[in-house]
BABA-789804 format. One record per residue (C-alpha): residue in three letters; x, y, z. Coordinates in steps of 0.25 Angstrom, whole numbers, padded with zeros to 4 digits, always signed. Layout:
<sites>
alaXYZ...
</sites>
This chain:
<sites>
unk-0007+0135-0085unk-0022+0130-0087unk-0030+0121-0079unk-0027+0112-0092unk-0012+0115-0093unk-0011+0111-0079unk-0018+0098-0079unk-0009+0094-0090unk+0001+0099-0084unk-0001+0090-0072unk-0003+0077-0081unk-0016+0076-0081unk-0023+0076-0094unk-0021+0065-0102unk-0031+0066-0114unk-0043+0076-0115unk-0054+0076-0128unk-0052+0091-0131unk-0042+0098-0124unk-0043+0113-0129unk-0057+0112-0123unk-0056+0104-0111unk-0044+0113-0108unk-0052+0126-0111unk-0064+0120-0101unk-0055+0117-0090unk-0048+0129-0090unk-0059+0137-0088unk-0068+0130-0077unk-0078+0123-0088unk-0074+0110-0086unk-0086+0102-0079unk-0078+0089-0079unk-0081+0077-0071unk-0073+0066-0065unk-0076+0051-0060unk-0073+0043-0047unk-0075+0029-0045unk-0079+0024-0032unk-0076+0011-0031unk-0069+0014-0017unk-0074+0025-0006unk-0061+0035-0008unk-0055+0041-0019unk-0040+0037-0020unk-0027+0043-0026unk-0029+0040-0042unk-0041+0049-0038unk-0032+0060-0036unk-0029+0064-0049unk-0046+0066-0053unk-0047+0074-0040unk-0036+0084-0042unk-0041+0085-0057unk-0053+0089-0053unk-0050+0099-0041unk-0039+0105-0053unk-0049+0107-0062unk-0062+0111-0052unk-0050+0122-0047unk-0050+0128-0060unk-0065+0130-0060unk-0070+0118-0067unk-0082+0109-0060unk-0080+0093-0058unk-0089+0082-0056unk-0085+0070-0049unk-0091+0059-0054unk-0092+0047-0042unk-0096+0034-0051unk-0107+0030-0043unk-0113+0024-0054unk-0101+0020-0063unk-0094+0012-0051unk-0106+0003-0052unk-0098-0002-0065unk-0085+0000-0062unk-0074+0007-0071unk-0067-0004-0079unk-0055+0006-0084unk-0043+0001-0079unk-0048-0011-0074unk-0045-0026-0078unk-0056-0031-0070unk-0070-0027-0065unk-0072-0020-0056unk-0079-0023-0040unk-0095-0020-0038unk-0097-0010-0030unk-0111-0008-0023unk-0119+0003-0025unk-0118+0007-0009unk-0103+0005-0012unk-0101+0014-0023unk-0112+0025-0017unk-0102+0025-0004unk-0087+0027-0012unk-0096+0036-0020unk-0098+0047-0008unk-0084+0044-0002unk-0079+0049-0015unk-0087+0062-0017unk-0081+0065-0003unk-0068+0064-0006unk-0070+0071-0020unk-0075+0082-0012unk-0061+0084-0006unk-0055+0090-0020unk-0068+0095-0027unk-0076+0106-0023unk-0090+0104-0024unk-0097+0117-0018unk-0104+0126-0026unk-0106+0117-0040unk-0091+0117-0044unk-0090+0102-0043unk-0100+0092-0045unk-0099+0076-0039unk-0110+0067-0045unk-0112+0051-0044unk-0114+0045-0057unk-0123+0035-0049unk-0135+0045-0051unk-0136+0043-0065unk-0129+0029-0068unk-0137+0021-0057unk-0151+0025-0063unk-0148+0022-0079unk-0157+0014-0087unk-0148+0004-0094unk-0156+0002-0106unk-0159+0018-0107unk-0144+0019-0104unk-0140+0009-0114unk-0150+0018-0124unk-0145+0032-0122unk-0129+0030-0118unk-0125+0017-0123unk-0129+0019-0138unk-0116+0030-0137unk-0107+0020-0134unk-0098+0010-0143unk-0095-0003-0139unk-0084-0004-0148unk-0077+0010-0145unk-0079+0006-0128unk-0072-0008-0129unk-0059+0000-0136unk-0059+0011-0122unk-0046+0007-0114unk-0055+0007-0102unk-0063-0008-0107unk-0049-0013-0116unk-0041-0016-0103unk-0052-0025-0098unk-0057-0031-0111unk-0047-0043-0110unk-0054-0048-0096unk-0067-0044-0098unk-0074-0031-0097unk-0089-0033-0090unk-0102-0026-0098unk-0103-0018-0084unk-0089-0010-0085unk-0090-0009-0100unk-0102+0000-0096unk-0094+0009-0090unk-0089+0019-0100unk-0104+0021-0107unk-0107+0025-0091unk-0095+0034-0087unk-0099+0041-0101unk-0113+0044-0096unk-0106+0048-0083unk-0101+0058-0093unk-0114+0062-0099unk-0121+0064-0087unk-0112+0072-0081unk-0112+0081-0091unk-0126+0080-0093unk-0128+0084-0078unk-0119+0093-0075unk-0112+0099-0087unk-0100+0090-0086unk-0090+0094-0098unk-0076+0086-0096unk-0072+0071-0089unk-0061+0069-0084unk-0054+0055-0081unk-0043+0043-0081unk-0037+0040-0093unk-0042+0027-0092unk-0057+0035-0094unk-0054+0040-0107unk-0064+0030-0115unk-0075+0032-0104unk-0074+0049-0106unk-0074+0049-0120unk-0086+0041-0119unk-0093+0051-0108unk-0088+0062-0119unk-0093+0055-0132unk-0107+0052-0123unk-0109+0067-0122unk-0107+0070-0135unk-0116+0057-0141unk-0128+0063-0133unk-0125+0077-0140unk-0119+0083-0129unk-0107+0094-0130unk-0096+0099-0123unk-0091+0087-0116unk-0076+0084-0115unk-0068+0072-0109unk-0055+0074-0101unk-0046+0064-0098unk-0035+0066-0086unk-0023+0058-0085unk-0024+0052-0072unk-0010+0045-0071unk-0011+0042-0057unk-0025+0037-0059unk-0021+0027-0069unk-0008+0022-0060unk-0018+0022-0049unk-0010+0008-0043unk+0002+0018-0042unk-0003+0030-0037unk-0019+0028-0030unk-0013+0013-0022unk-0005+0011-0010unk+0000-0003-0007unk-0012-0004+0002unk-0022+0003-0009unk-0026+0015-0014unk-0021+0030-0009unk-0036+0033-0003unk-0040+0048-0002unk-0049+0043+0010unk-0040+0046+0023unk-0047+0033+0029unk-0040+0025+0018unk-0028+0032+0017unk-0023+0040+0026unk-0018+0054+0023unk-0004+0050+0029unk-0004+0038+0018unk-0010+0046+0006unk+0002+0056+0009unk+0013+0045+0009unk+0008+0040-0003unk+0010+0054-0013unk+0022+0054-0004unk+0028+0041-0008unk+0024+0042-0024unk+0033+0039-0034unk+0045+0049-0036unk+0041+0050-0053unk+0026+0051-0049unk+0027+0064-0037unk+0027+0075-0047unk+0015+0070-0056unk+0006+0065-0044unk+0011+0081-0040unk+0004+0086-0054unk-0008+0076-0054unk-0013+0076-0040unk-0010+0091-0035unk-0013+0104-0035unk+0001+0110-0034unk+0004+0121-0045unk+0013+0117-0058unk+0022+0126-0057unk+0026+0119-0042unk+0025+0106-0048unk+0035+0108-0062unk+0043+0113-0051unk+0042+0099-0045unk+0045+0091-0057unk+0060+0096-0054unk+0061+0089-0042unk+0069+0077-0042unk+0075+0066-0031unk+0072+0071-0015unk+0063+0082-0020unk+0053+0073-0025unk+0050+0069-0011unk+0045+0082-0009unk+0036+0081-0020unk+0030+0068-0014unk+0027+0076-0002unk+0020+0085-0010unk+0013+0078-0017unk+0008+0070-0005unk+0004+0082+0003unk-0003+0088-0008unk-0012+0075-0010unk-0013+0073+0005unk-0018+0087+0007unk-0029+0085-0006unk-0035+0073+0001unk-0033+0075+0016unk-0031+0090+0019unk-0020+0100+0021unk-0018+0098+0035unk-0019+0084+0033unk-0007+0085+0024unk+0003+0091+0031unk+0001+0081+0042unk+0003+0068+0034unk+0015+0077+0027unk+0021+0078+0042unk+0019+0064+0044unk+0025+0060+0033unk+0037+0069+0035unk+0040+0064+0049unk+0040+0050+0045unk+0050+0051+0034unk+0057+0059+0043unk+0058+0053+0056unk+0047+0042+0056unk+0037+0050+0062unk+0023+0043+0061unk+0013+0056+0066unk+0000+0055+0057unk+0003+0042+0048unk-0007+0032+0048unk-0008+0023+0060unk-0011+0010+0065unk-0012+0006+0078unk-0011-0009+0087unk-0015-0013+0098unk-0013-0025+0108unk-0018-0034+0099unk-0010-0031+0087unk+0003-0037+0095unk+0006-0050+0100unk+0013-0053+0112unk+0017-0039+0111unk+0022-0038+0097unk+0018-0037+0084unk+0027-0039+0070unk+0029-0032+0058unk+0020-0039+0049unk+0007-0038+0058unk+0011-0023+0061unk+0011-0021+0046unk-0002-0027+0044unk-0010-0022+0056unk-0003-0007+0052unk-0011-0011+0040unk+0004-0008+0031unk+0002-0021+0026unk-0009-0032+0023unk-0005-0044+0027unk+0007-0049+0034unk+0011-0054+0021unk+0013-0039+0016unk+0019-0036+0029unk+0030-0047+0026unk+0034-0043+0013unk+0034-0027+0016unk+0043-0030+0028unk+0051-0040+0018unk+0053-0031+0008unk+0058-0019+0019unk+0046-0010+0016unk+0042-0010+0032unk+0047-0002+0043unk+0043+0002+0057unk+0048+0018+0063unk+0057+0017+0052unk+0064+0005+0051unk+0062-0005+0042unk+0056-0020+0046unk+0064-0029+0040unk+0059-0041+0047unk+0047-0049+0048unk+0047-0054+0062unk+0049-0038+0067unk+0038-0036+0078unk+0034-0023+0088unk+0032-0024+0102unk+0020-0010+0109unk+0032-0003+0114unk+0037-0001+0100unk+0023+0007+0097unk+0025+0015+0108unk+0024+0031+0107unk+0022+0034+0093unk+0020+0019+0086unk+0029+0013+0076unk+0029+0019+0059unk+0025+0007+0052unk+0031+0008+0035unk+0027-0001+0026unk+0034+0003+0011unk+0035+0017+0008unk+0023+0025+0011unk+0015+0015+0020unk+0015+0019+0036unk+0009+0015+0048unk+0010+0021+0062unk+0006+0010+0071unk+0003+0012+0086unk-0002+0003+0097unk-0016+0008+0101
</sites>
């Protein structure tokens, strides 16, 4: 099987411009393709995941990424898939998620001796002359031909601002540039990036240049990003200090039964042959898929060693409650009054739930219990001695945990 075969094979191509050639370029290491993150937070999240083991799939078979951190580009803001505008960030802002991110991608991309290549597309959007701009790049571009891409269409009905409708001429020139500076010869993106790479691709070609392809992947996962990159309490973080390796693992541990198997093909590198032999797996054996799927994942982000930890943990608390390295919150004296304290404020300060409101309705709807029994009633309230030795298991829903201790 190719390098090609296979990403179809794992689902991941939804349309390219000229497949016998893009197929032939990736197959032989001569793809030079680039791929862009947005940093409007300071980590990459889970709908990143699909970009990251794209281009450490493709860098393995001896092709060079560039990733792009839209240093520049965020200063507009993406409207694609948006029904409103989005927030300003300030310069200081955006310059500090954009070094967050390149440390992050530098835990699946190589960049040691020129075989991947990560730029800022600050350096040469900040400093453009508009009217010089307007000039020599927007002449290229049709009015008539934007307003029908899917990326404006969906916010045309409440109003699409003159700065987001800049976007697509700008991502093109991201394009033009790139290829321009470093030979950059294929882009890769969402599908809701189609219009925006055609453009880059037509840019290229307008200003007499050859040779340049645009590739789109079918990021499923991306595109359910609400389903698979969010959490009752926000987004699956990659940054350890956002979420924890224990909660990252429980989430690929508690996906969707119909979803294991394709999160398998997306997001890991497991051979094909293994994963076909997946596919069969029905009823408890999908459980063991989950767990590899989380440990897989986990052992990307946070390490081997990390891994097998949190695979532990996880083991011994379905198994016997167990709580070794989960996350933990501790109390003190204060927390309690007149020795005590209840459900809803443990579930609150454990940071399970936001408000005592939250914590009312999770305990209402049975989704709440303590060392594995369920909390049934408000009014339920813990005295020191019940934190004594090892603390309490505080469960909120399926996949949310808490140990809490008295400090």
């Amino acid at each position: 099987m190719t390098v090609f075969e296979e990403l179809k094979a794992r689902g991941q191509i939804a349309q390219v411009t000229n497949e016998p050639e893009i197929s032939e370029m990736i197959n032989t290491g001569k793809a030079v393709f680039y791929i862009g993150f947005d940093p409007t937070a300071d980590s990459l999240h889970a709908g990143h995941f699909m970009t990251l083991t794209l281009m450490k799939r493709l860098q393995m078979a001896g092709n060079k990424p560039i990733a792009l951190v839209g240093g520049g580009t965020a200063m507009i803001g993406d409207p694609s898939a948006r029904t409103d505008l989005r927030s300003m960030m300030t310069v200081e802002t955006i310059d500090h998620n954009c070094e967050c991110l390149k440390k992050q991608i530098s835990k699946f991309i190589d960049f040691s001796d020129d075989k991947a290549i990560m730029v800022n597309n600050a350096d040469w959007l900040r400093g453009l002359n508009y009217l010089d701009f307007l000039r020599d790049v927007g002449k290229h571009f049709s009015v008539n031909r934007m307003l029908s891409a899917e990326c404006y269409k969906s916010r045309m009905e409440k109003g699409l601002s003159f700065l987001e409708f800049n976007y697509m001429v700008i991502q093109a020139y991201d394009f033009f540039e790139l290829f321009n500076r470093y030979g950059c010869n294929m882009q890769f993106g969402g599908d809701d990036q189609w219009s925006n790479m055609l453009a880059g691709t037509e840019l290229i070609r307008r200003k007499n240049a050859k040779d340049a392809h645009a590739l789109t992947i079918n990021l499923l996962l991306n595109s359910e990003g609400s389903k698979m990159g969010k959490t009752a309490k926000g987004a699956v973080w990659l940054d350890p200090n956002k979420t924890s390796p224990f909660e990252f693992y429980q989430y690929w541990r508690n996906v969707q039964d119909s979803d294991v198997i394709n999160c398998i093909k997306y997001l890991t590198f497991l051979p094909m042959e293994q994963i076909f032999e997946m596919e069969k797996w029905e009823g408890v054996q999908l459980n063991t898929a989950k767990e590899t799927l989380a440990f897989e994942l986990t052992a990307l982000v946070h390490g081997t060693e990390t891994a097998e930890q949190v695979h532990d943990t996880s083991k011994k608390l379905f198994q016997s409650g167990g709580a070794a390295d989960m996350p933990t919150h501790e109390l003190t004296d204060d927390d309690f009054t007149d020795g005590s304290i209840d459900i809803l404020s443990l579930l609150v300060k454990s940071g399970l739930c936001t408000s005592k409101g939250d914590a009312r309705r999770n305990v209402d709807q049975g989704g709440v219990e303590v060392s594995g029994k369920p909390v049934k009633d408000i009014s339920t309230s813990f005295v020191l001695a019940d934190f004594e030795d090892d603390g309490i298991v505080l469960r909120r829903g399926k996949k949310n945990y808490r140990k809490v201790v008295v400090k």
